[in-house]
N, C-alpha and C positions, 0 to 999 in steps of 0.2 A: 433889722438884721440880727443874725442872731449873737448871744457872748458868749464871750470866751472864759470870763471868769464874772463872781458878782459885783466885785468892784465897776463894772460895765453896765452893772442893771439900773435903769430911772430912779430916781434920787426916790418919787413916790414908793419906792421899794425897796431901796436900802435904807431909809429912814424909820420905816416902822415896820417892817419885820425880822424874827432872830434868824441869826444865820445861816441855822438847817431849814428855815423856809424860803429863805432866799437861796439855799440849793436847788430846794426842790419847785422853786420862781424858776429859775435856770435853765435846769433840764427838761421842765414842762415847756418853758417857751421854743426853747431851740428842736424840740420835737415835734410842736405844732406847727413852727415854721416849713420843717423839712415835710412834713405830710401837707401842709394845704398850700403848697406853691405850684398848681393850678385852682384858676380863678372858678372854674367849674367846680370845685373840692367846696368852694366857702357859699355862704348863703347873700344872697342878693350883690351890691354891694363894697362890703365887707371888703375892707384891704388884708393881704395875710399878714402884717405885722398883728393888725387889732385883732384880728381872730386868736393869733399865736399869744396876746393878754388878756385873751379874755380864757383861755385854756389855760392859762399858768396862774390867773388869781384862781383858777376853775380846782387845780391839783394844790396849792396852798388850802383852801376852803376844806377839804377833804379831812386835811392832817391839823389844822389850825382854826379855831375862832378869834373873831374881836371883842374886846370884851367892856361893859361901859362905859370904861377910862379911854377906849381907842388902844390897848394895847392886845397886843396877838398873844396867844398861851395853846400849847400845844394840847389836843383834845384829849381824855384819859379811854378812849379805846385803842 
């Protein structure tokens, strides 16, 4: 379902990302929620929760790396 704020996001994602990527955790989910809720929209499957994180680690990945410590740092383009 989707949230309402990040405080609401899975622990796997308020624990180890900063909190302009757990914005953009956020907004990425609760977007892919509202576009793939039909089941014909998603591939095989695929429930639209897990589709809706695998599109919001999809939009963090973008703006942010992990780095060999496991921690996130904002990419310099």
């Amino acid at each position: 379902m989707p949230f309402n704020s990040i405080s609401e996001l899975p622990d796997n994602v308020k624990n180890v990302l900063p909190a302009h990527a757990q914005d953009i955790y956020k907004e990425a989910f609760n977007s892919a929620y509202d576009e793939y809720k039909d089941p014909e929209d998603r591939r095989g499957d695929t429930s639209r929760e897990e589709v809706a994180h695998r599109v919001a680690w999809s939009a963090v990945k973008q703006k942010y790396h992990k780095s060999d410590d496991d921690t996130w740092h904002r990419n310099n383009s």
